[in-house]
C-alpha positions in Angstrom: 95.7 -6.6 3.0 95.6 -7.0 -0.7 94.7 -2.8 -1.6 96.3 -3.1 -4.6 93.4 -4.4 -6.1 91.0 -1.2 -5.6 90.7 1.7 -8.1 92.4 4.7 -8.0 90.5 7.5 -6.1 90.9 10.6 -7.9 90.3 12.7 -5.1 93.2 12.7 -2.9 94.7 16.6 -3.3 97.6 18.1 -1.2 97.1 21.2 0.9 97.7 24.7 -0.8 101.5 26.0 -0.2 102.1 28.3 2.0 105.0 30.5 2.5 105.8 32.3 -0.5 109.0 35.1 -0.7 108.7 38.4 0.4 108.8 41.5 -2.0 111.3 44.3 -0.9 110.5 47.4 -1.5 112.0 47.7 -5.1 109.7 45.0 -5.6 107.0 46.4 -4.6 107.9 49.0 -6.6 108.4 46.8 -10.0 104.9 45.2 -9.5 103.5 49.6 -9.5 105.5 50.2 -12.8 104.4 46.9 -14.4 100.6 47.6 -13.2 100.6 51.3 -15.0 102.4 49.7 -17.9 99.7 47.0 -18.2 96.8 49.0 -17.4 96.2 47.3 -14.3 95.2 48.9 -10.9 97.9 48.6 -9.1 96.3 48.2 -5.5 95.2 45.3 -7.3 98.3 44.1 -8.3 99.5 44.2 -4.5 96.7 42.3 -3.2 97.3 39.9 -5.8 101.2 39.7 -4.5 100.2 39.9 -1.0 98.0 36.7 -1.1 101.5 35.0 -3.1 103.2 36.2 0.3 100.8 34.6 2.5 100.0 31.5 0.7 97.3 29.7 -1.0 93.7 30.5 0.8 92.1 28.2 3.0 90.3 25.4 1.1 92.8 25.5 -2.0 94.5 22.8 -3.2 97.6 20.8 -5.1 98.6 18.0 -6.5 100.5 15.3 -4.1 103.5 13.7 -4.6 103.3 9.9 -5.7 104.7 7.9 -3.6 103.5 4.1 -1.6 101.6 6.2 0.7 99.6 7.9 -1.6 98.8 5.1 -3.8 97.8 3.5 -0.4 95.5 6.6 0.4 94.2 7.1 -3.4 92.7 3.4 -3.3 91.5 3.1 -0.1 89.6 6.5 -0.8 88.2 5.0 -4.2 87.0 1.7 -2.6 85.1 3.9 -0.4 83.6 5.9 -3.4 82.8 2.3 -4.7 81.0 0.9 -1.6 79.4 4.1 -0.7 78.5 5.0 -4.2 76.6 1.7 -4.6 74.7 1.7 -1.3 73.2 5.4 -1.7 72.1 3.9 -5.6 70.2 0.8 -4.1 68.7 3.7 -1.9 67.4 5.6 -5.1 70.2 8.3 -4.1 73.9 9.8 -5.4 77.1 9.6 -3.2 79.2 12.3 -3.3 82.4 12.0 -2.4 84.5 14.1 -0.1 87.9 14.9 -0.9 90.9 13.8 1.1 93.7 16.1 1.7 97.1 15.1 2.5 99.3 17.6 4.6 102.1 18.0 6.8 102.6 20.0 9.7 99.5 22.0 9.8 96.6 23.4 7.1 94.0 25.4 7.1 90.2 24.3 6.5 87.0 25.5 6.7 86.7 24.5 10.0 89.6 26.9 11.3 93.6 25.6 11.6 95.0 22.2 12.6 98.3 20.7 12.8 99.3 16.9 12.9 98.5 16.9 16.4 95.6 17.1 15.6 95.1 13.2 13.6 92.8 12.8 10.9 89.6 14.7 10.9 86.9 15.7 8.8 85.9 19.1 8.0 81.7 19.4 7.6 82.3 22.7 6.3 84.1 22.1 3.2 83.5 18.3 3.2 86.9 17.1 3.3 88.8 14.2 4.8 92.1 15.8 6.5 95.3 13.5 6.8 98.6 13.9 8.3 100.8 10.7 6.8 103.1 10.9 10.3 99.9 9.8 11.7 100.7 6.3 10.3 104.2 6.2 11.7 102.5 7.4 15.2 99.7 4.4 15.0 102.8 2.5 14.6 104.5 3.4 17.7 102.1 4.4 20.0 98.2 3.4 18.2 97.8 0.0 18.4 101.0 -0.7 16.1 98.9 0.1 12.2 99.0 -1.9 9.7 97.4 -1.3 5.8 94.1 -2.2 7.1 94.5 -0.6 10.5 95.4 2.5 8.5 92.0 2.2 6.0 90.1 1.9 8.8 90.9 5.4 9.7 90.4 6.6 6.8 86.9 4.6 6.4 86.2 6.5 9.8 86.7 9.8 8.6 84.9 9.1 5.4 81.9 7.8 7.4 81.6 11.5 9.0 81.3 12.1 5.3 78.4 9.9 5.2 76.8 11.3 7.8 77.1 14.7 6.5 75.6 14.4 3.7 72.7 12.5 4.9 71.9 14.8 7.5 73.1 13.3 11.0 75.3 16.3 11.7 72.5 18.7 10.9 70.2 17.0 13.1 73.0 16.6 16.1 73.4 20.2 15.5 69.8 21.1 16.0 69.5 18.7 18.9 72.7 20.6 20.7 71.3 24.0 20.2 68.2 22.5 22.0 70.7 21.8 24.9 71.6 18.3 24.7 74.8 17.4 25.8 77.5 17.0 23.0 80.4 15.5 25.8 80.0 12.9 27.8 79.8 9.0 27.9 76.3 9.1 26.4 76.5 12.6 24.7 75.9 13.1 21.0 79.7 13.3 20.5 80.5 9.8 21.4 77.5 8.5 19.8 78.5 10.4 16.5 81.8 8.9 16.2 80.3 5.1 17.4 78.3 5.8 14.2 81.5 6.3 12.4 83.1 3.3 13.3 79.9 1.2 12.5 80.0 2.9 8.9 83.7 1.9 8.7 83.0 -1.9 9.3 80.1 -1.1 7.1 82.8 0.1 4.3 84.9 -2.9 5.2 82.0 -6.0 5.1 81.4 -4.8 1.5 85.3 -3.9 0.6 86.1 -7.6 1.5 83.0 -9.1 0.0 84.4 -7.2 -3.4 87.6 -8.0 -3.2 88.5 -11.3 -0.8 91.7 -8.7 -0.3 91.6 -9.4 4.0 95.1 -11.2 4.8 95.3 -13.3 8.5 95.8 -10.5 11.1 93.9 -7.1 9.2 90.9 -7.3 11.4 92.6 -7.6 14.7 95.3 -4.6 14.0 91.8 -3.0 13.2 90.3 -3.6 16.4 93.6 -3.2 18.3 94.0 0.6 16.8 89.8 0.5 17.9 90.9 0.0 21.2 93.8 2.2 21.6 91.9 5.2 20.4 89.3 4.7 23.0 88.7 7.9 25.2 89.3 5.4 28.6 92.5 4.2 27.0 93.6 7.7 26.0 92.4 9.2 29.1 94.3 6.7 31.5 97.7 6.9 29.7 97.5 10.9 29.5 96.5 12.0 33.1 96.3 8.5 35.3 92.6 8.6 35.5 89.1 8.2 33.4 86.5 10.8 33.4 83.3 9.6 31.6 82.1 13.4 31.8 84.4 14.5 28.9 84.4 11.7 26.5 84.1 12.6 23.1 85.1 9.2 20.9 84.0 6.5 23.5 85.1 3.9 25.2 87.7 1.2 23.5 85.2 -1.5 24.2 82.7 0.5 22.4 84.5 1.7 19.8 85.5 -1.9 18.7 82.1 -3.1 19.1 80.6 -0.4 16.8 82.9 -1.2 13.9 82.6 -5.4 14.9 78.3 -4.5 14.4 79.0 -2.8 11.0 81.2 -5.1 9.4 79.3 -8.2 11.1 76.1 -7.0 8.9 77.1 -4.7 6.5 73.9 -2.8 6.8 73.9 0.6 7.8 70.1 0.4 9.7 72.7 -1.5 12.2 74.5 1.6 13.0 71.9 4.2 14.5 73.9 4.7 17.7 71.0 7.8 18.2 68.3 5.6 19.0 70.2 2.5 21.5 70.3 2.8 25.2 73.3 0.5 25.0 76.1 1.9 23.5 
């Protein structure tokens, strides 16, 4: 995959340190004196220290290091500003884009605290992509074996939950929940939600490759192989020996690569409403 073509996103933004050093008491005490000295309250001045202690607040952010794999993730993130930002125009709207934020370990959002474990998700709360980089060496070894385009299509995935966001499918899927309609399940608004996501990644990628002619022999199968091995069945069978329909969440591989085959066969996103098939 020729990335190096795309623009530069600049929205890609590390995770807020966390972690700071601990004041003894003669520090505390040194931060009382300084406060009377400046005029400042100094219950002030120790909340100000005590959020140093415990870190940057959830939803604050920092610059990343540069490196390959942020270059990778800052392009791929501004070809989907591109794409995105020129099919809400032709719709007589404006795109805007989430942020992406690169962590390791574990960070906190405004959708609570995750850790690598986790993989890449997207917060609706704060309207952020969130991205472990180990989750490309895991892809690697156990997801299909990765590969640059295997990798942007992850990150088109999570930026298509963006998408639907901000054009409403998530409040809708919320209001049809409270309504009691099952989230879980192999036809539930869950699995249909993220089938939608894969459609607007091949979506993303149709108009990606029609900019760019950057899709090498072999991207669009390491696509479709990561597609498959992040199926629900597939992950299901390999963690506990069996499949249980009842509790998927993603769907099925065969779905899953179908979904993102529909979107970047057409390029259109009227060719992803996974609300309104019977056939998923």
């Amino acid at each position: 995959m020729k990335w190096r073509d795309a623009r530069r996103s600049d929205n890609v933004v590390g995770a807020g340190g966390r972690g700071g050093v601990k004041l003894g008491l003669g520090g505390i005490a040194v931060v009382v004196v300084l406060g009377l000295l400046l005029g400042k309250n100094p219950i002030e001045m120790l909340g100000l220290v005590s959020q140093i202690e415990q870190g940057a607040p959830s939803g604050q952010t920092q610059a990343v290091p540069e490196n390959e794999t942020t270059d990778f993730v800052r392009a791929i993130l501004g070809e989907t500003e591109d794409v995105w930002g020129d099919i809400f125009q032709r719709a007589g709207q404006q795109y805007p884009p989430p942020k992406l934020v690169l962590f390791s370990g574990a960070v906190q959002t405004a959708c609570g605290g995750a850790s690598a474990a986790s993989g890449p998700f997207y917060c609706p709360g704060d309207r952020m992509v969130y991205l472990d980089t180990s989750f490309f060496e895991e892809m690697k070894a156990r997801l299909g074996g990765g590969g640059d385009f295997a990798y942007a299509y992850v990150i088109a995935h999570e930026v298509g939950h963006h998408v639907q966001n901000v054009t409403g499918v998530f409040e809708k899927a919320q209001e049809a929940r409270q309504r009691g309609v099952p989230m879980e399940g192999a036809d539930g608004l869950s699995v249909r939600q993220e089938l939608q996501a894969d459609c607007f990644a091949g979506v993303w990628a149709n108009h990606a490759q029609a900019r760019h002619q950057w899709l090498e022999a072999g991207d669009v199968e390491a696509a479709l192989n990561t597609a498959t091995a992040i199926g629900d069945d597939r992950l299901q069978k390999q963690a506990q020996g069996e499949v249980v329909p009842d509790s998927f969440t993603h769907g099925t591989s065969a779905q899953r690569v179908r979904w993102f085959k529909t979107g970047f066969a057409s390029g259109q996103v009227a060719s992803c409403d996974t609300f309104a098939t019977d056939r998923l």
